[in-house]
N, C-alpha and C positions, 0 to 999 in steps of 0.2 A: 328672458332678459328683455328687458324694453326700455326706450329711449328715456325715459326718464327715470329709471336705474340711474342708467350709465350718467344722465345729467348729475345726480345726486353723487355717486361716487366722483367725477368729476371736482367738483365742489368740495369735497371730504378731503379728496387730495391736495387737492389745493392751499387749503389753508391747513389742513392738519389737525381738524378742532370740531368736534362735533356740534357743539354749539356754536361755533361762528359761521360754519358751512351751515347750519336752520338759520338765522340771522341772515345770510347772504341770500337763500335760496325763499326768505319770506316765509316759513315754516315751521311747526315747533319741532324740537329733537323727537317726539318719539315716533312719528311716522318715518324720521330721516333711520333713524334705527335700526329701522323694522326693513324699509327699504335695501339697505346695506348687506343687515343678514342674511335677506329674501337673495342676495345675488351672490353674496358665499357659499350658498348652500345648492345652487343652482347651479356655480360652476363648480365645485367642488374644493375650492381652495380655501385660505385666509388670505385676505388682502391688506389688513394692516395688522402692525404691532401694537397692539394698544398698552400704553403707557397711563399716568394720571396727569400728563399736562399735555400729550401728542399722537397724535396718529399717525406711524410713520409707515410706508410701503412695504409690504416684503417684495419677496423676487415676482413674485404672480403679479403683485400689484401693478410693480412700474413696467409691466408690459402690457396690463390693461390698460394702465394711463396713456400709452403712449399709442395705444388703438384706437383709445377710447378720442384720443385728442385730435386725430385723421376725421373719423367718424362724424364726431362734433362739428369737426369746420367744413365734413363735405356736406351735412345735415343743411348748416347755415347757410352754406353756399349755395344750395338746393333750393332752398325759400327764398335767398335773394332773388337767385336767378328771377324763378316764378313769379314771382310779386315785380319785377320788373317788367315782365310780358305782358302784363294788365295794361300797362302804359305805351302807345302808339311808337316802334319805333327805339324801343329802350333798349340797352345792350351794357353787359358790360365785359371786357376785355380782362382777362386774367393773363398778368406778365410775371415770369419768374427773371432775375436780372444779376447780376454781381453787382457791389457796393460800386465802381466807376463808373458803371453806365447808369444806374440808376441816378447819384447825385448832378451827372454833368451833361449827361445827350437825351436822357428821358424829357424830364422835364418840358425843357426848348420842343422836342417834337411832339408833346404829348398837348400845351400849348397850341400849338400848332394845328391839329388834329383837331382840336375841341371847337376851332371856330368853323366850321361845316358841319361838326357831328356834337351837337349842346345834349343830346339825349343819351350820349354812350358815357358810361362810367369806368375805372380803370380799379382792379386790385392789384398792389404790386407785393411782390415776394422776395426779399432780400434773404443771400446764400451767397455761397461759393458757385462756382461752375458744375459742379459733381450734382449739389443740391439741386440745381436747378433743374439739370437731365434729369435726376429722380424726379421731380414735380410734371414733366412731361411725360417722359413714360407710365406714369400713374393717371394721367389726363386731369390733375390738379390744374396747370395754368393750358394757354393756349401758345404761349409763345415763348421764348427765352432769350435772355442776351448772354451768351459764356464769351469764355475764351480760350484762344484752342494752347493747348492741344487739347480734343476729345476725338472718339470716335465717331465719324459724322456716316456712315454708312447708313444707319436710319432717319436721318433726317434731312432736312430742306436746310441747310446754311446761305445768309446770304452776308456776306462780307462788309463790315460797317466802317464807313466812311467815318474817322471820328476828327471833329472839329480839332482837338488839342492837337493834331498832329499834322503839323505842314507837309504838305506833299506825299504823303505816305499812309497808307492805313495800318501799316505795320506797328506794333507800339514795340519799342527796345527797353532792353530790361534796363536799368539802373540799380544801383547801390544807392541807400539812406544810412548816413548814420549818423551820428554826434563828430563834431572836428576831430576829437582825438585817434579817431580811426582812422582820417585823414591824412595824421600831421606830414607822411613823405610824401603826400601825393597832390599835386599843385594841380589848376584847372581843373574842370570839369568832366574829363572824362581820366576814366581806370582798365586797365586789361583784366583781364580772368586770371592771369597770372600773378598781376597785382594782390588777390587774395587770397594765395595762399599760406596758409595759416591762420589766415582771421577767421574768427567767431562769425558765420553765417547764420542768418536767421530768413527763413524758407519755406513758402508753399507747400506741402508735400509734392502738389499734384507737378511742381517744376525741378524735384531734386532729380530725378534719371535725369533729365537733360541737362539741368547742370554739372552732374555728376560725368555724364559721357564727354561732356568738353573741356573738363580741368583732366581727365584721364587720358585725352590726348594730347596734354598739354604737360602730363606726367606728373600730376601729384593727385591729391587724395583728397575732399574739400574739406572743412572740418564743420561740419552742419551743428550748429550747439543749440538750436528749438527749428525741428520740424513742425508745423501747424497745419491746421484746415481753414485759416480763417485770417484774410488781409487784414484784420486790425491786429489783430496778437500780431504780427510782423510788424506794426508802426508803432503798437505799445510799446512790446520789449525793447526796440531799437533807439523809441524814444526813451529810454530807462537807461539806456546806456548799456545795455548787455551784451549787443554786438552789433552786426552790420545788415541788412533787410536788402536782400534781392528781389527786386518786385519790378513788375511791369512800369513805363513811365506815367503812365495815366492815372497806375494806383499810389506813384508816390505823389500823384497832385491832391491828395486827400489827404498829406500829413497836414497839420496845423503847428507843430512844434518849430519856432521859430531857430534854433540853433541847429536844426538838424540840416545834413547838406545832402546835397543829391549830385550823383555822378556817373556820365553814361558810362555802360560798358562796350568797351571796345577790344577787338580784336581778341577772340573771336566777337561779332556782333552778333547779339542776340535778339530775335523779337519774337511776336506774338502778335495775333487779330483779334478782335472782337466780332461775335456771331451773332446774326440771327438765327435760331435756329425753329424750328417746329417738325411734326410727326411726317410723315411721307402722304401718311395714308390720313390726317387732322383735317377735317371740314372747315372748309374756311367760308364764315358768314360774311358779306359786304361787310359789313362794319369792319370784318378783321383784315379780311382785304386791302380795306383801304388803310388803314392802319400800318399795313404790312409794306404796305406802295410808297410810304413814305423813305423807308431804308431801303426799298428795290430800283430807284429812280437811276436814272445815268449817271454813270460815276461809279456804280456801289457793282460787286460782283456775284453770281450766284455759284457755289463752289459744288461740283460732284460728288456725291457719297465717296466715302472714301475710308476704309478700314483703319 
């Protein structure tokens, strides 16, 4: 098996098309062919269905795609790195982030950053919280922004000060929805109790802990889309399908003009945002300083914590 197999199958996948994957990869089809076979026969499997208009994955396949696809981008990332070391001083910062911190505190401090350090580069990696810990644990990025809850026992958390929120680094959850979800409930802010029976739409990673606080509160939530991913909570919601409990920071990324937003109160709910990184992760000056920027007075470094 050699990297440019896998480059070639790659490609194949991709498009689905033997002749557009040689067109893509600048090659005629019969060495892309030849190539393909050479690595069926090598692992022992079939990797596509072949069809007369499509190449489509079997089960072997799409889990070499999906190895193949890691591979690839540690490969790249491999030679960037390197080819950047030729250059006095070069560096580039690998950050895994959620969708909030990335569009609205990166930025400003990344900015920031750049005017002392012109020669360091940033890769950023947008996910959920969950993804991101995977990106760390794998030593894909160097650093991460989540939000808790996670288990921080192996990691270095440091507590992020976030602009959008006055006096508090706590961010409270809120309800998004369309007015009609609204209509009994006047002002800005709503109880937990207030929703019972509405059509929730929800984090996975926040349904226990919503779940434990409508259960002390004696009813049952009625969760109608569990997801992994803050947009699908501002899609659906914006669709009108139900109601989006989400952090306040991440309902500051709705764009949907009619949609309303409304704190929850009593019980109050919040959540922080993390830096977080490995215990035992090297930390180069460059990251260092980077990292100094969110460790400054004001910001908190929290103890491993189960």
């Amino acid at each position: 098996m050699t990297l440019k197999q896998l480059e070639y199958f790659d490609a194949i996948a991709t498009v689905g098309n033997m002749t557009k994957a040689a067109q893509m990869l600048h090659i005629s089809q019969p060495p892309l062919s030849i190539h393909l076979k050479a690595l069926e026969e090598e692992l022992g499997v079939t990797l596509f269905e072949r069809n007369k208009k499509k190449l489509i994955l079997t089960k072997e396949g799409l889990v070499l795609k999906e190895r193949v696809d890691k591979i690839l981008n540690l490969v790249n990332s491999v030679y960037y790195d390197l080819q950047n070391m030729q250059v006095k001083g070069r560096a580039v910062i690998q950050i895994g982030t959620i969708m909030s911190a990335s569009n609205r505190m990166l930025p400003n401090k990344i900015m920031e950053y750049k005017q002392n350090h012109v020669n360091v580069d940033f890769q950023i990696h947008e996910g959920s919280s969950m993804d991101v810990l995977e990106k760390i644990n794998s030593n894909t990025i160097d650093i991460g922004f989540v939000r808790e809850p996670i288990p921080t026992s192996a990691y270095h958390c440091i507590s992020i000060n976030d602009p959008s929120l006055p006096n508090t680094r706590n961010d409270c959850f809120t309800t998004l929805a369309l007015p009609q979800f609204f209509e009994d409930h006047e002002g800005d802010e709503i109880t937990l109790l207030d929703l019972k029976g509405k059509p929730l739409i929800i984090q996975r990673r926040y349904s226990s802990m919503i779940s434990n606080e409508c259960r002390h509160l004696g009813f049952a939530p009625h969760f109608i889309c569990q997801n992994n991913d803050l947009m699908s909570s501002l899609s659906w919601a914006a669709c009108g399908i139900g109601i989006a409990v989400i952090p306040y920071t991440s309902a500051l990324l709705n764009t949907h003009e009619e949609m309303q937003i409304k704190k929850i109160v009593e019980p109050e709910l919040s959540s922080q945002t993390l830096l977080v990184y490995k215990k035992e992760k090297h930390i180069t000056p460059e990251l260092a300083d980077f990292i100094s920027l969110f460790s400054g007075p004001g910001e908190t470094v929290i103890e491993g914590k189960e």
